[in-house]
C-alpha positions in Angstrom: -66.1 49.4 -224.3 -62.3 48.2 -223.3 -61.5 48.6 -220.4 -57.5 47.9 -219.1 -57.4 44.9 -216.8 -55.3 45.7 -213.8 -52.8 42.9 -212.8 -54.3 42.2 -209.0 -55.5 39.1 -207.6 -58.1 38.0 -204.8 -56.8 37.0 -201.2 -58.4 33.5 -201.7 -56.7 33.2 -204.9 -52.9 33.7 -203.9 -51.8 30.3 -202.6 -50.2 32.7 -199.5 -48.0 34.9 -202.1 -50.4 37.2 -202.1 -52.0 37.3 -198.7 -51.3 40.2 -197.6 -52.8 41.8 -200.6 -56.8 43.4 -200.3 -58.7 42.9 -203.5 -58.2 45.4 -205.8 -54.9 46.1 -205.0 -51.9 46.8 -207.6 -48.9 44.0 -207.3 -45.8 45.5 -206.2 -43.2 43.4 -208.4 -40.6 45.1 -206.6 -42.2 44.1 -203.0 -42.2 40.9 -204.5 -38.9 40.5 -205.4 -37.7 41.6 -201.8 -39.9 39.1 -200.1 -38.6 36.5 -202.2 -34.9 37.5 -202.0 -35.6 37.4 -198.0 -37.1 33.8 -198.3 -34.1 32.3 -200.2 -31.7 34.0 -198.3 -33.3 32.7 -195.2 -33.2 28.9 -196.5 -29.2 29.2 -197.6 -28.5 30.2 -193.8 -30.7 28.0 -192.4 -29.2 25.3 -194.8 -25.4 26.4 -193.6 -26.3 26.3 -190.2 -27.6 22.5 -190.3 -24.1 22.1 -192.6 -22.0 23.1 -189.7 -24.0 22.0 -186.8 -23.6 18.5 -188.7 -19.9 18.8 -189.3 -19.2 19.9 -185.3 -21.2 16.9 -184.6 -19.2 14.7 -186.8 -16.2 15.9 -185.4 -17.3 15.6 -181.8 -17.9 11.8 -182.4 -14.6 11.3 -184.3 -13.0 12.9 -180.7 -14.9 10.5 -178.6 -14.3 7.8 -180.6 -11.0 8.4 -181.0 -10.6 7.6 -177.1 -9.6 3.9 -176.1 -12.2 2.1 -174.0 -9.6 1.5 -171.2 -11.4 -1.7 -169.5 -11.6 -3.1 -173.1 -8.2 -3.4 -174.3 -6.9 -4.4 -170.5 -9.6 -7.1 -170.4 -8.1 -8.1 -174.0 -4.3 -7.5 -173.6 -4.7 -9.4 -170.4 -5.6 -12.7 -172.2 -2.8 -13.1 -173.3 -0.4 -12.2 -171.0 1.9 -15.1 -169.0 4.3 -15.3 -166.4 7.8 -16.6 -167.4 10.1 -18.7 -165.3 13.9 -19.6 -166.1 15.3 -21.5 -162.8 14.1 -19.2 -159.8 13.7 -16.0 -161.9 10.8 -14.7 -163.3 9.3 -12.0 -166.0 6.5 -11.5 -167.9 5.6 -13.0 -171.5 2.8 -12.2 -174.6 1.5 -14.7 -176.9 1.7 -13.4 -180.5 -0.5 -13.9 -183.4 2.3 -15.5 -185.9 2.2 -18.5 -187.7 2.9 -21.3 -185.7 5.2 -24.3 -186.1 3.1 -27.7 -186.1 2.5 -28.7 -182.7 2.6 -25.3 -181.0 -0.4 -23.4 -179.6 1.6 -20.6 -178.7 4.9 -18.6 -179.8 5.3 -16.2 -176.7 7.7 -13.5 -177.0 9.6 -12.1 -173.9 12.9 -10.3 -172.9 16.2 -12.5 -173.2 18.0 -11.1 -170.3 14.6 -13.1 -168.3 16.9 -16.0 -169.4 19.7 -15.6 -168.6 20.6 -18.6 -166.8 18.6 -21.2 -169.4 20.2 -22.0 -172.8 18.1 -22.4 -176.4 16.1 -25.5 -176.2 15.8 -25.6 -172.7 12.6 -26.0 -171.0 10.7 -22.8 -169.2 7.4 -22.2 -167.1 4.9 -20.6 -168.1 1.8 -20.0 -166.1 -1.4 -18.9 -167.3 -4.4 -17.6 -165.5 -3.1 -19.8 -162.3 -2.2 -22.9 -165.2 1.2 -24.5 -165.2 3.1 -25.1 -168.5 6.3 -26.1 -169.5 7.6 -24.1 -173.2 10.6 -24.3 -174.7 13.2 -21.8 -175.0 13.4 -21.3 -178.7 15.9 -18.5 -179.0 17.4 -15.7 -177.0 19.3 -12.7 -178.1 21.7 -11.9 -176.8 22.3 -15.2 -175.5 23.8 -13.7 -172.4 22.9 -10.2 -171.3 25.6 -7.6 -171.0 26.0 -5.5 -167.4 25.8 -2.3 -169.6 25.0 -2.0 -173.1 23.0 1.4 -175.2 19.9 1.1 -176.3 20.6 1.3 -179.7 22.3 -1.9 -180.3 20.6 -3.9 -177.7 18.2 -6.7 -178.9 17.0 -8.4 -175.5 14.3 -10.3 -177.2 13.0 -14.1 -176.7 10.7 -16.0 -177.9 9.1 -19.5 -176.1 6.5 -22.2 -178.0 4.0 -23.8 -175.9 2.2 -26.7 -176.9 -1.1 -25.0 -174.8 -3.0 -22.4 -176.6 -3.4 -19.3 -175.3 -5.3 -16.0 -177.0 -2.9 -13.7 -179.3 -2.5 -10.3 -179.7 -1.6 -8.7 -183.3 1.8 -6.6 -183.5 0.9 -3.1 -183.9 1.6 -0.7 -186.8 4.7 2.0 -186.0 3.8 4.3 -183.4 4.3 8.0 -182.9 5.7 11.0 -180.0 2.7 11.5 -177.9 0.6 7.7 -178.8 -1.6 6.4 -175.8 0.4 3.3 -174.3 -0.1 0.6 -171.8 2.3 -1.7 -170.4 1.0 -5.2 -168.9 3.0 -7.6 -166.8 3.3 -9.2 -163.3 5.2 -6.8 -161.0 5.9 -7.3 -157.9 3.2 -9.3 -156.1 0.5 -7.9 -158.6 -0.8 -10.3 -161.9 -1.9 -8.8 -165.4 -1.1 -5.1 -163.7 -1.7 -2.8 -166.1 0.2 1.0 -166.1 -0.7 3.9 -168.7 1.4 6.7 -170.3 2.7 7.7 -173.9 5.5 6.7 -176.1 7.7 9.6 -175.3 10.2 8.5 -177.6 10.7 6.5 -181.2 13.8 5.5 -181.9 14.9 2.8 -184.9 15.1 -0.2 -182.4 13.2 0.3 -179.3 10.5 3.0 -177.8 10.5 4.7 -174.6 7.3 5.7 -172.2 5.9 7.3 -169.4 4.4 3.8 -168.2 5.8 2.8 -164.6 7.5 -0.3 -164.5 8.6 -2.2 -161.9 9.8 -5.9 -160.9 8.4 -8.5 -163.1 7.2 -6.0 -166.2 10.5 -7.4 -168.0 9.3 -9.2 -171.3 5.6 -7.6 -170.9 4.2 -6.4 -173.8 3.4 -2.7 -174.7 0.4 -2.1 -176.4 -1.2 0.7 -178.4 -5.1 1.7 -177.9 -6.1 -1.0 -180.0 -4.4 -3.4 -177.7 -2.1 -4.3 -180.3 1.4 -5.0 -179.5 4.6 -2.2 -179.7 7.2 -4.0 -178.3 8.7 -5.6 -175.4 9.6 -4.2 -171.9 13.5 -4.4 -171.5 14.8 -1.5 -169.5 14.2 1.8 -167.5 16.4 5.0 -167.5 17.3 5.6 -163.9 18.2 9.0 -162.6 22.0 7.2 -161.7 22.4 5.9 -165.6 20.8 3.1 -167.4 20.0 -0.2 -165.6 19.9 -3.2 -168.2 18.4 -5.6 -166.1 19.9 -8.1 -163.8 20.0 -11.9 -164.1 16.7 -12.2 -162.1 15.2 -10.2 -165.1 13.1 -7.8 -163.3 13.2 -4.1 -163.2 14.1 -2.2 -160.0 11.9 0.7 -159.5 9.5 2.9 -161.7 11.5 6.0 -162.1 12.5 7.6 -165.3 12.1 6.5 -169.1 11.0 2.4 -169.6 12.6 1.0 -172.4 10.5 -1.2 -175.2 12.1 -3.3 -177.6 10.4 -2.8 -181.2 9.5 -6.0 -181.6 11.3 -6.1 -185.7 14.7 -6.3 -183.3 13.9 -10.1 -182.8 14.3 -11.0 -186.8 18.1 -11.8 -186.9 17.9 -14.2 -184.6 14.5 -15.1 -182.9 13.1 -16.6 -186.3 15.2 -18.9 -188.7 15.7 -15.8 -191.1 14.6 -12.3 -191.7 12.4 -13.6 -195.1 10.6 -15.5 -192.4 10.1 -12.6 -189.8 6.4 -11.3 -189.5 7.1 -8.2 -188.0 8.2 -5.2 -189.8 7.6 -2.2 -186.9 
């Protein structure tokens, strides 16, 4: 005699489908389905959530990465950063990583109005970590600084080779409103002194920042987070008008807007021709 066979299924038997089930119980297909739409539903949150918990992550590590290791890049910058004398007067100096002529370990670029009182091909000191050396005066411009001259067509770049070789820095791609920024020199009574701010301002030839200045800074080198090099220190905005610098080449107090020479201002003059200039920012 045939007898219908009804679709059920042990507990033993259901590999945890069907656990819930008693034997000799009917299948609910529909009970199924729900059950089953609940699990998959369940794994495409759960699989969202690890998604975004993953992508916040990322993006919290790009943040903190993002953030210049301040002892770093001063320990680095600092390397190569010299003290500059013409006659009695003194600034500060950074070694650059540009090819060099035979016979020099070091092409140092600085601020001209440092030299005002030595002419191209004189000789300079230059001290380094306590070290005396004598470099050359390779080029100035302008070769004499002017009591008051804009921003916009002021060079103020030199540049001095030293037979001794000394660490250099890269120049730095363009920067932007609102970059980190560090300025480096030897004001005042202080060596390798190292002030923080922001470029505040990008203009075609030079940048501004928030970094204090003071005596000394003149021909220092501002650097990005990377430690690599922006310009050169040239000039602060006073609150009385806009103080060039004075033969001494130093800078009188740390008020207002310092000025930075992009250091691309130095190819008419500071290297035998602008084909021959490696810096374009």
């Amino acid at each position: 005699m045939n007898r219908n066979r009804r679709l059920v299924r042990k507990a033993s038997d259901s590999n945890n489908i069907w656990a819930d089930l008693s034997n000799g119980h009917r299948v609910d297909s529909h009970r199924f389905f729900r059950r089953s739409l609940s699990r998959w539903v369940f794994t495409l949150v759960a699989g969202v959530v690890v998604v975004l918990l993953g992508v916040n992550g990322w993006y919290l590590w790009k943040l903190s990465t993002a953030q210049p290791n301040v002892p770093e890049v001063v320990d680095k910058v600092t390397k190569s950063v010299v003290a500059v004398y013409c006659g009695e007067y003194m600034g500060s100096g950074v070694v650059m990583n540009v090819e060099k002529p035979d016979g020099v370990g070091s092409v140092i670029l600085s601020a001209a109005h440092v030299f005002d009182e030595c002419d191209e091909g004189d000789e300079v000191g230059v001290n380094y970590e306590g070290q005396s050396f004598t470099g050359k005066l390779v080029a100035k411009d302008p070769q004499q600084s002017e009591p008051i001259e804009p921003a916009e067509s002021r060079v103020d770049l030199a540049r001095i080779d030293l037979q001794h070789a000394i660490p250099a820095l890269d120049a730095a791609p363009a920067a932007s409103v609102g970059d980190w920024a560090i300025v480096v020199g030897n004001p005042l009574d202080h060596t390798n002194y190292a002030s923080f701010g922001i470029v505040s301002t990008v203009a075609a030839g030079y940048y501004e920042t928030t970094a204090a200045i003071n005596e000394g800074n003149s021909g220092g080198p501002m650097v990005n987070s990377a430690g690599q090099v922006l310009g050169i220190v040239s000039s602060t905005t006073l609150k009385d008008g806009l103080y060039v610098g004075n033969p001494a080449g130093i800078l009188d107090q740390a008020e207002g807007m310092a000025q930075v020479m992009r250091l691309k201002r130095g190819c008419g003059h500071l290297w035998s021709n602008v084909s021959n200039c490696p810096f374009t920012n």
